[in-house]
C-alpha positions in Angstrom: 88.0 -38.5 -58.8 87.4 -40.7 -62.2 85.8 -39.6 -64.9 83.2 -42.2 -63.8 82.2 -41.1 -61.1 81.8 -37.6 -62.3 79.5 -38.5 -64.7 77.7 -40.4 -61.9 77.0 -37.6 -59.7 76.4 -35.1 -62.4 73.6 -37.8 -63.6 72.2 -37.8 -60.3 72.3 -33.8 -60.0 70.2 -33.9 -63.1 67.5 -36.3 -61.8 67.2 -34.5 -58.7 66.7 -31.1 -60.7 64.3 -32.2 -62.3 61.9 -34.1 -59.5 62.5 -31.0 -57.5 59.4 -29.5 -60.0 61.2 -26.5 -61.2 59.1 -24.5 -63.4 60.0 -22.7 -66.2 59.7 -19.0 -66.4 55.6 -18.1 -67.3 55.4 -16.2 -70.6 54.8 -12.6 -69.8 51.0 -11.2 -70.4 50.8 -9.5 -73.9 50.7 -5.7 -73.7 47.1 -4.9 -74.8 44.4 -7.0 -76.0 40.4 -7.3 -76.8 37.7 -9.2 -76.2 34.2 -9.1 -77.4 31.1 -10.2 -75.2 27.9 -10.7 -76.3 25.2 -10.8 -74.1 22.8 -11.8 -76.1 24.5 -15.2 -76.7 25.6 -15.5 -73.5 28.6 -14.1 -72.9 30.1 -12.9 -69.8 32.1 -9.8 -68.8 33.8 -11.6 -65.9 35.4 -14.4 -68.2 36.5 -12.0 -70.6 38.0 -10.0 -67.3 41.0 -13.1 -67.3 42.0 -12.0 -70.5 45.6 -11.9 -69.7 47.0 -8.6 -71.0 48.3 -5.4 -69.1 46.0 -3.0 -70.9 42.6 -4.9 -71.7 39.6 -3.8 -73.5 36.1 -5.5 -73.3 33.7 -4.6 -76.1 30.0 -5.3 -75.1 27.0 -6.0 -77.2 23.7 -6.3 -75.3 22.7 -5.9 -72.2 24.3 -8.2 -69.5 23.0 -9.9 -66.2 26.1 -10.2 -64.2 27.4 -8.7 -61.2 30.5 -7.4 -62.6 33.5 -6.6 -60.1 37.1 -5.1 -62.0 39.8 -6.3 -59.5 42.6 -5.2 -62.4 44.0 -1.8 -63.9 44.1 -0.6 -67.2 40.6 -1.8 -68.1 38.0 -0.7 -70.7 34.8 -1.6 -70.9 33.1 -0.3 -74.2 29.3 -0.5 -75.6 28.7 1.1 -78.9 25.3 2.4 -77.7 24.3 2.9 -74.3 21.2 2.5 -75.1 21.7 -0.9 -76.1 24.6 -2.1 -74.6 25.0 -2.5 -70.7 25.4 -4.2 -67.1 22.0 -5.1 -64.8 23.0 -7.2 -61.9 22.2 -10.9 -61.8 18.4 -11.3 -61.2 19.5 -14.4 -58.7 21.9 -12.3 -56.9 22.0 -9.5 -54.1 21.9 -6.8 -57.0 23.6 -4.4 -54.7 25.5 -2.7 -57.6 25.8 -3.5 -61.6 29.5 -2.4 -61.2 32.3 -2.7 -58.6 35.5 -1.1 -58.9 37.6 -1.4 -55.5 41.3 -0.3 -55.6 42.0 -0.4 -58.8 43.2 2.3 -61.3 43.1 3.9 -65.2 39.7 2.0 -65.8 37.0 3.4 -68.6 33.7 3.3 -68.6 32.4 3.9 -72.7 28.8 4.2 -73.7 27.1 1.7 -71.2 23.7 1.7 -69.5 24.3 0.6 -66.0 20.5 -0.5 -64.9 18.2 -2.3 -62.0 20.5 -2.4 -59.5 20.6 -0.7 -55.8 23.2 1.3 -56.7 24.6 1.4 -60.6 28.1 1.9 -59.7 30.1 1.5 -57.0 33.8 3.0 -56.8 36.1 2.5 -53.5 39.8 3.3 -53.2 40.4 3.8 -56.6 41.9 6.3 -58.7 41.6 7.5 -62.7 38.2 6.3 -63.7 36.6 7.7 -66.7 32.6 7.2 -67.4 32.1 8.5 -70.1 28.6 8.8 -72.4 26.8 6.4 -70.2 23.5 6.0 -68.7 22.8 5.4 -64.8 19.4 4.5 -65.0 16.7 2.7 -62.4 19.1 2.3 -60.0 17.0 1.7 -56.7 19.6 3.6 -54.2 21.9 6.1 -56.3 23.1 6.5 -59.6 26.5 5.9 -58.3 28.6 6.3 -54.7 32.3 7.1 -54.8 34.0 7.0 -51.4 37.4 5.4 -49.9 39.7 8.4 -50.7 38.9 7.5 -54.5 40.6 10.3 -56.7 40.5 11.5 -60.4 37.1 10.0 -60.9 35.3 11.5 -64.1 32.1 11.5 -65.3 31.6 13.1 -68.2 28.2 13.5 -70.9 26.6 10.6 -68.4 22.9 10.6 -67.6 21.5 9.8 -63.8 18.2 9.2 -63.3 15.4 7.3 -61.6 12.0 6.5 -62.3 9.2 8.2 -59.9 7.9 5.1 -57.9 4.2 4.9 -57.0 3.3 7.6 -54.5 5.9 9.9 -55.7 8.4 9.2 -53.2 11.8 10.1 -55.0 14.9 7.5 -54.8 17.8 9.0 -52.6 21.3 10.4 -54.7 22.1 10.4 -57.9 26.0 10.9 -57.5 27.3 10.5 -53.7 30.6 11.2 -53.0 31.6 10.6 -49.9 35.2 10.1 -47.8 38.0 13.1 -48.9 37.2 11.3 -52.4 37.8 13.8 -55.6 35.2 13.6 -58.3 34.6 16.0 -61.7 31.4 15.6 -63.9 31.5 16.8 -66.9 28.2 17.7 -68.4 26.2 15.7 -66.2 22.5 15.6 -66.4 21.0 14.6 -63.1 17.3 13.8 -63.0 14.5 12.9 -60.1 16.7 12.1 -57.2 15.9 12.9 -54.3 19.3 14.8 -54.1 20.8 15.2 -57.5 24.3 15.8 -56.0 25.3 14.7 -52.2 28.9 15.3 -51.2 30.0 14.6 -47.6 32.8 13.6 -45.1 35.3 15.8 -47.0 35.5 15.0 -50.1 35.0 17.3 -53.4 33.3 17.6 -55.9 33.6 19.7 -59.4 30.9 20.2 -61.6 30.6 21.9 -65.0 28.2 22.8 -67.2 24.8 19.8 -66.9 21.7 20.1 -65.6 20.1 19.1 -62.4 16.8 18.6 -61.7 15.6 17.3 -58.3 13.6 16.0 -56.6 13.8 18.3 -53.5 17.8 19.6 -53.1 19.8 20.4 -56.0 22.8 20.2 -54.3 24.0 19.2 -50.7 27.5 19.6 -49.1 27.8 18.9 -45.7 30.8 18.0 -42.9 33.6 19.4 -44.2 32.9 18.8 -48.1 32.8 21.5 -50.9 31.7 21.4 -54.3 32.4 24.4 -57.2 29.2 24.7 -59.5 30.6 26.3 -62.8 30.6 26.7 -66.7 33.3 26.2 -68.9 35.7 29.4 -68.7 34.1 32.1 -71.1 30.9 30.3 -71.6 27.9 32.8 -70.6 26.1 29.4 -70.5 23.7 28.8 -67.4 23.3 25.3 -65.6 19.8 24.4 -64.8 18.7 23.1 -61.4 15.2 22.3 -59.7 15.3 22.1 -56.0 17.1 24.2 -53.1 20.7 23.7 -51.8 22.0 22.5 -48.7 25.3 23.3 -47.1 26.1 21.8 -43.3 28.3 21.5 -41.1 31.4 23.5 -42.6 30.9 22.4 -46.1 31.7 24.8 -49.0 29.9 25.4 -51.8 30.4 28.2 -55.0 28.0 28.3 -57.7 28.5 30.0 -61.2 26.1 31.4 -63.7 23.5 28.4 -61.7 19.9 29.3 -62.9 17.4 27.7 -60.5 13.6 27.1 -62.1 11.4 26.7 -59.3 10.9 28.6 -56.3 10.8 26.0 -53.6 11.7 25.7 -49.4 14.8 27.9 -48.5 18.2 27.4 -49.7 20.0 26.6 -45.8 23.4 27.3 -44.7 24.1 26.2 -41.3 27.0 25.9 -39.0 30.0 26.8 -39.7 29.5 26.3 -44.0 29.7 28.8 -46.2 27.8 29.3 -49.9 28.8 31.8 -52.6 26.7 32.6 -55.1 28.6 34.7 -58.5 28.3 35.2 -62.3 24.5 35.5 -63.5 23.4 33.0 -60.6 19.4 33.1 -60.3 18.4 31.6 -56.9 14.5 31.9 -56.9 14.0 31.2 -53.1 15.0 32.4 -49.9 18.2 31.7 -47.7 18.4 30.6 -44.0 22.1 31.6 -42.8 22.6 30.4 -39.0 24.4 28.8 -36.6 28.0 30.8 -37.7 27.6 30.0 -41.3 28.1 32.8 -44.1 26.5 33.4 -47.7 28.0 35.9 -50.3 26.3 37.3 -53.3 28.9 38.9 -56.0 28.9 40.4 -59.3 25.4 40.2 -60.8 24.2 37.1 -58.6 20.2 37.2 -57.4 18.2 35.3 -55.0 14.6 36.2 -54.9 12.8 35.5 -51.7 14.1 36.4 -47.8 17.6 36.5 -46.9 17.3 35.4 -43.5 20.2 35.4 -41.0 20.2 33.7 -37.1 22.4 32.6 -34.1 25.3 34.2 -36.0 24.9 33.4 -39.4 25.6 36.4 -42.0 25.7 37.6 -45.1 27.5 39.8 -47.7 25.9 41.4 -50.8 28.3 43.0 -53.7 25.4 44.9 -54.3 22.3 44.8 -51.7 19.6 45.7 -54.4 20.6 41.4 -55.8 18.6 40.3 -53.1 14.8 40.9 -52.3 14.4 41.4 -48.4 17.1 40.3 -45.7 17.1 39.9 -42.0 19.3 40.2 -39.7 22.2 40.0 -42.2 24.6 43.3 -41.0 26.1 43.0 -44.8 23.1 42.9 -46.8 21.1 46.0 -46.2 17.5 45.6 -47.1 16.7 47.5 -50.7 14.8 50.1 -50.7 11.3 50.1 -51.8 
């Protein structure tokens, strides 16, 4: 072949090549990177969510009306005070939730109010989330539902609550989680729910140190769930709670050093769960066990009022002179007058 017509058809190669719309390698995303929002000028926190970066931090200043939904890992979102600096859901829209995290992972929540929504933040199928120093306020439904298998979910010195609406009807959960999801709160503070803490449908819950004040259960674990009520190891620290506890359907529940305030309806443990009460514990109102279900009172643990057990149910006392009358209970004798 001549040199001619080798040029030729490597000239035509070229032209083809390069019609063909080949594309150049895109630039990789930068390794970390920042951006700052401010609400008060009208900033979003959904632009700033296409930063491109593989580890992205969002600082917030104000309060923003968005519906915000992270579809990405390795995300912080950061307020300086959560007093100041937050997420309410769009006014225009379905205000379902101020926050959205479906399967995502290693996202941080810093010192953010999350306010006005039906629930403040929703987490599904995710794993390593961190809320940290925020505030869960006025959210119509619950502070916050985790559910989907969701694991390693951490909330730690963060503040649930909910205005009393007219009538004193109390709004429903201040934490749910819900669906074998695994969820630690940290010095949590938990007020006027209806249920301050609501763990179901297997999943599990650990709680230490907070406070908990209800407006009627304390604590509920039902089908299959369990929750451990403690203080940090060593502390002789107490956690405050208002309201009686609930434990169904084979759900597990152990409380340390847990000092109750009021002396409300009956604690209830009923078929098949199981509730054990150790430490300095202070339950101030009677126990219904039925229906195959079991309580346990160790060490130094009290509950004042009628231990009451039915259609199987029963009870075992380290010491029978912690509790102040039982029934029916073959391992808690009744103390004697």
């Amino acid at each position: 072949m001549s040199r001619f017509l080798l040029g030729l058809l490597s000239l035509v190669f070229l032209i083809t090549y390069a019609s063909a719309g080949v594309k150049a390698p895109k630039e990789k995303a930068p390794p970390e990177a920042t951006a700052f929002v401010d609400c008060n000028e009208g900033d979003r926190i959904i632009d700033a969510l296409a930063t491109p970066a593989l580890n992205l931090t969002i600082e917030i200043n104000g309060i923003c009306s968005e519906d915000v939904s992270i579809d990405r890992t390795n995300v912080t979102l950061r307020g300086d005070n959560p007093l100041e600096d937050g997420i309410r859901p769009d006014p225009d829209g379905l205000q379902r939730q101020a926050l959205t995290l479906r399967n995502v992972s290693i996202i941080n929540i810093e010192n953010l109010t999350l306010t006005g929504a039906f629930t403040g933040i929703g987490i599904n199928d995710s794993f390593g989330v961190n809320v940290t120093n925020c505030r869960l306020e006025n959210n119509h439904f619950a502070g916050a539902i985790i559910g989907t298998a969701s694991g390693s979910i951490n909330f730690t010195d963060t503040i649930v609550s909910a205005p009393i609406p007219p009538g004193g009807a109390r709004l429903l959960r201040g934490i749910w989680v819900a669906n074998a999801s695994f969820v630690r709160c940290l010095n949590c503070t938990i007020n006027d729910y209806r249920d301050s803490l609501y763990v179901s449908t297997g999943a599990q819950l650990y709680v230490e140190g907070g406070s908990f004040t209800a407006g009627r259960r304390a604590l509920t674990v039902l089908d299959n769930a369990s929750t451990d009520m403690t203080v940090p190891f060593g502390s002789t620290d107490t956690i405050p709670i208002s309201g009686y506890v609930r434990i169904d359907n084979k759900g597990f529940a152990s409380l340390r050093n847990v000092l109750q305030s009021d002396s409300g309806p009956s604690h209830s443990i009923r078929r098949g769960a199981s509730l054990v009460i150790q430490g300095s514990t202070s339950l101030n109102s009677g126990a219904l066990v039925g229906e195959f279900a079991n309580m346990t009172l160790l060490g130094t643990s009290t509950l004042s009022g009628n231990l009451s057990c039915f259609n199987g149910g029963d009870a075992y006392c380290a010491d029978p002179a912690t509790q102040t009358s039982s029934a029916n209970c073959g391992q808690c004798m009744t103390p004697s007058p």
